[in-house]
PLY file of the C-alpha trace (Angstrom):
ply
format ascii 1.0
element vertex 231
property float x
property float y
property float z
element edge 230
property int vertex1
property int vertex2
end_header
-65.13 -31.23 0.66
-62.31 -31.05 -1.80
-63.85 -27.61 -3.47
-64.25 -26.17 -0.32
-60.32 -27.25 0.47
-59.45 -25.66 -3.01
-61.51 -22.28 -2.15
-59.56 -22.27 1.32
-56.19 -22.27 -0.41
-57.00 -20.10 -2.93
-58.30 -17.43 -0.44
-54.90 -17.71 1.67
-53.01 -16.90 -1.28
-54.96 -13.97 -2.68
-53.99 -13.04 1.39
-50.69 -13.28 0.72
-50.43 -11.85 -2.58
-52.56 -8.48 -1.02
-49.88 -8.27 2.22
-46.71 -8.52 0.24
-48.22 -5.67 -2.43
-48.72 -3.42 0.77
-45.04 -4.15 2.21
-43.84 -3.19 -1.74
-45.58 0.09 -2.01
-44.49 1.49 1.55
-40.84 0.18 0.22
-40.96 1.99 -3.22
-42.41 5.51 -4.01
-43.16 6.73 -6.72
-42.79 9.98 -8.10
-44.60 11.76 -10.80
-43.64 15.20 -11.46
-42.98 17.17 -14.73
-40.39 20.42 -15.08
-40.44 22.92 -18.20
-37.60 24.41 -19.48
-37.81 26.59 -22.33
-39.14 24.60 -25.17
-38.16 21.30 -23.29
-40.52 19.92 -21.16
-38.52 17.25 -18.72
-40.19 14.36 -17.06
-39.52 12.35 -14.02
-41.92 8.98 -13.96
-41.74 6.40 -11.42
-38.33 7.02 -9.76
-38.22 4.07 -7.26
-37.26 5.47 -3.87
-35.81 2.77 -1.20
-36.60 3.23 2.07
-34.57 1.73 4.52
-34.07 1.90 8.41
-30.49 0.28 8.42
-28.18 3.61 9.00
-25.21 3.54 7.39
-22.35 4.11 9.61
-20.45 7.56 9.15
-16.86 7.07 7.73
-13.94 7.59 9.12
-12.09 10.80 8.65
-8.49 9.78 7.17
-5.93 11.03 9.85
-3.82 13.58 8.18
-0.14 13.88 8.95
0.71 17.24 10.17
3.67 18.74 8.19
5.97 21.42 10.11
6.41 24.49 7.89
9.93 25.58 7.98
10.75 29.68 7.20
14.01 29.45 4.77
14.86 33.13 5.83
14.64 32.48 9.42
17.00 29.27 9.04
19.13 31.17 7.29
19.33 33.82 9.86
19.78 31.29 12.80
22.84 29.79 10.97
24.37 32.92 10.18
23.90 34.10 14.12
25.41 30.69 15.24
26.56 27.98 13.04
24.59 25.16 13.46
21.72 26.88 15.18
19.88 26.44 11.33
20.49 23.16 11.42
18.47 22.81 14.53
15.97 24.85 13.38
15.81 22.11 10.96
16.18 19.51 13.34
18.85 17.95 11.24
20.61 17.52 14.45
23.12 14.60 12.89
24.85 17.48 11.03
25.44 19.30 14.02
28.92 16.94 14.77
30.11 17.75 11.16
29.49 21.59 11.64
31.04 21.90 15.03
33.45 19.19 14.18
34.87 21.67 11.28
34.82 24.32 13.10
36.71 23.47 15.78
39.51 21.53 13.73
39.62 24.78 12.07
39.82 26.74 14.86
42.94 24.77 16.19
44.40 24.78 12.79
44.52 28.60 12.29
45.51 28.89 16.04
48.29 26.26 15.89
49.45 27.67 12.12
49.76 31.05 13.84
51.62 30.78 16.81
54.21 29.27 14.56
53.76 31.62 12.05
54.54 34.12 14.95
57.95 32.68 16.24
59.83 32.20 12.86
58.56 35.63 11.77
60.25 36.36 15.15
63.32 34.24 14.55
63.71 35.88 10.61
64.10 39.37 12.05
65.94 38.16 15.20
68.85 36.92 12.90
68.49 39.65 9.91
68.84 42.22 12.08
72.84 43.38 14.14
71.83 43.30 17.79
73.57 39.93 19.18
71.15 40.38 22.36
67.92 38.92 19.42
69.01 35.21 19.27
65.62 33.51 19.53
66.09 31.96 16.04
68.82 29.89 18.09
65.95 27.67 19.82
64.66 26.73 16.64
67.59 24.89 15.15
69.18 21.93 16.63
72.06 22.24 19.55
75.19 23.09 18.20
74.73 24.79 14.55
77.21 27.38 13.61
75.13 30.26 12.92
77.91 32.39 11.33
79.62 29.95 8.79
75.51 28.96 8.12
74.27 32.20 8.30
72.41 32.23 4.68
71.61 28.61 4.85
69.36 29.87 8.52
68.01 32.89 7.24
66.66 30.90 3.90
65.56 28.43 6.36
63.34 30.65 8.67
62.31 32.61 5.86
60.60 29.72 4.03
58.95 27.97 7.42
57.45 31.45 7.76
55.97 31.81 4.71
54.74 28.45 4.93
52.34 28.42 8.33
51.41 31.91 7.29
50.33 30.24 4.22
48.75 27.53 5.91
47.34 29.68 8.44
45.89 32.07 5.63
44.04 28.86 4.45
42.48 27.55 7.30
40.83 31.17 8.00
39.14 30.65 4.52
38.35 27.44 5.16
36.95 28.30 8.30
35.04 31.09 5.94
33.57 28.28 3.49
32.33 26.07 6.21
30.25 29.17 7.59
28.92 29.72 4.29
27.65 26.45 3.25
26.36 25.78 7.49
24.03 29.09 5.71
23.07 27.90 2.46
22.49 24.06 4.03
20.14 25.37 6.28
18.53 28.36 3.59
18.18 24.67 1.16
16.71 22.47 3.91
14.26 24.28 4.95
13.44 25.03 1.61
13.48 21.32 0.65
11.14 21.02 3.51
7.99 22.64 2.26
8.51 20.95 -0.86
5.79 18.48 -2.08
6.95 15.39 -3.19
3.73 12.69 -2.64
2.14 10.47 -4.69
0.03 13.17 -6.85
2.98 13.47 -9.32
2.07 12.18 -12.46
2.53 12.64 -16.73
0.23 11.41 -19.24
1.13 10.75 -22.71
-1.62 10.33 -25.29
-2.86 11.49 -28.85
-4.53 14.89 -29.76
-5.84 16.53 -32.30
-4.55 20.41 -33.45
-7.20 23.05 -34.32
-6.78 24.46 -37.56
-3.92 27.49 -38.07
-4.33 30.26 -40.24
-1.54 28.57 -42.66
-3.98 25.34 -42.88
-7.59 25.87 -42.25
-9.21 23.46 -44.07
-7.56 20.06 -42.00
-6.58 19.52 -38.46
-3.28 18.41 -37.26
-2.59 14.79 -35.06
-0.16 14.93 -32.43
1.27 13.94 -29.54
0.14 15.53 -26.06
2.26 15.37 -23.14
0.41 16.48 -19.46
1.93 16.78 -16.16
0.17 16.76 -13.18
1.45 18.19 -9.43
0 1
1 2
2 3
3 4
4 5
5 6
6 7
7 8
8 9
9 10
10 11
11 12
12 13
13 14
14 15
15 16
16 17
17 18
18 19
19 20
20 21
21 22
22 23
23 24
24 25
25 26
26 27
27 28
28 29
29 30
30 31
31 32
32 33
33 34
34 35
35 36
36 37
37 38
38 39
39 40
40 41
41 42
42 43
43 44
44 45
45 46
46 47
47 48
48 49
49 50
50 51
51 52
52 53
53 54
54 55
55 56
56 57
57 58
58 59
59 60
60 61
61 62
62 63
63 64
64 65
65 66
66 67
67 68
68 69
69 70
70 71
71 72
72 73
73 74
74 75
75 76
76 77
77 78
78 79
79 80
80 81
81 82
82 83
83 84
84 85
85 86
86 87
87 88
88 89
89 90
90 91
91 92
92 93
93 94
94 95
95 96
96 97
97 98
98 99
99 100
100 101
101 102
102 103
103 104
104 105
105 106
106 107
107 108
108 109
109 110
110 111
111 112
112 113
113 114
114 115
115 116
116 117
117 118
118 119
119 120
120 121
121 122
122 123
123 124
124 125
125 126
126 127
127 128
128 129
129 130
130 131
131 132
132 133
133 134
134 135
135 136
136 137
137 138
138 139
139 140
140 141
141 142
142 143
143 144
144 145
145 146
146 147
147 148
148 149
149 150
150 151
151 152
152 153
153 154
154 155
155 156
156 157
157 158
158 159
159 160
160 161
161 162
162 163
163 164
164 165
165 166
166 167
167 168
168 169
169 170
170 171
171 172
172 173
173 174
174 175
175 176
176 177
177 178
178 179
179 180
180 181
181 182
182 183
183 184
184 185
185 186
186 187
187 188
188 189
189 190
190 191
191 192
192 193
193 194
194 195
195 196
196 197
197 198
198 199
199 200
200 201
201 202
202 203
203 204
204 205
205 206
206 207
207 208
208 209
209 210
210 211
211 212
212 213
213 214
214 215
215 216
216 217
217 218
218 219
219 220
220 221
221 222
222 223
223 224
224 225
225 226
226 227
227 228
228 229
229 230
């Protein structure tokens, strides 16, 4: 009875051996194949292939941020047309109160500067010249001067307030001239600073190297230092 318990299990496992070789050759193939190059003769022997039936999922494509190209030229162009019209090309748009805020100081100051300029130029000929009708120089000077015992003093007077707001006037025109330059070159530079690329790729390396020979020394290479930038 015991033998015949013994041959049972026995039998059982030469079962289970036989099943589990079957499920291990349909997991592994093997592949016997031989390739000749030349003089070389290259073989491939028993290249385990795993089968599986678990698909793997398909990865995610990284979103990619969509840069805006800017044109330098054309910002350029749009500033010089209108200032501040680069700058919106730009969309800079919180430099659009310092341009327009410029400007229009400006503006007033070459206006205001002018009309002064205007009425002591007026008031210097008014009192250089003989005809007593020509007294607007007289609303420019305090009630009750005595124009002809301070004659000199009034000319000197209207001469230099003159040449000062057509001085300052002068000024504020080139001013005005500067600020419509640099609206230009901000919005030539942004744009240009735009397309720039300035991510993560940026690198330098430092490490030995060795120097080929020269034609001075061709017996011994050189050691050195070798410096690489990457962009």
């Amino acid at each position: 009875m015991k033998r015949a318990c013994v041959y049972q299990w026995l039998l059982i496992a030469f079962w289970s051996v036989c099943v589990w070789q079957a499920h291990a050759q349909d997991a592994y193939v093997t592949v016997d194949s031989t390739q000749q190059i030349g003089d070389v003769t290259i073989e491939y022997v028993n290249v385990p292939v795993i089968q599986t039936d678990t698909l793997l999922p398909a990865p995610v494509p990284e979103e990619k941020k969509v840069r805006r190209h800017y044109d330098p030229d054309k910002a350029a162009w749009y500033a010089a047309v209108m200032p501040g019209l680069g700058q919106i090309y730009n969309r800079q748009y919180w430099k659009l109160p310092i341009v327009y805020g410029g400007a229009v100081g400006l503006a007033y100051a070459i206006s205001w500067n002018n009309r002064r300029y205007v009425d002591y130029h007026k008031a210097y000929i008014d009192i250089t010249d003989t005809d007593p009708s020509t007294d607007s120089y007289k609303y420019l000077f305090a009630e009750g001067t005595d124009f002809n015992q301070n004659a000199d003093y009034c000319k000197r007077q209207l001469k230099t307030k003159q040449d000062t707001y057509r001085r300052y006037r002068d000024l504020s025109v080139v001013c005005a001239g500067v600020l419509y330059l640099i609206s230009i070159l901000d919005a030539f530079v942004d744009a240009q600073m735009h397309n720039y690329d300035v991510g993560p790729d940026l690198s330098m390396k430092v490490g030995p190297a060795v120097l080929p020979p020269t034609q001075n020394n061709e017996l011994s290479a050189s050691v050195g230092v070798r410096c690489k930038i990457s962009f």
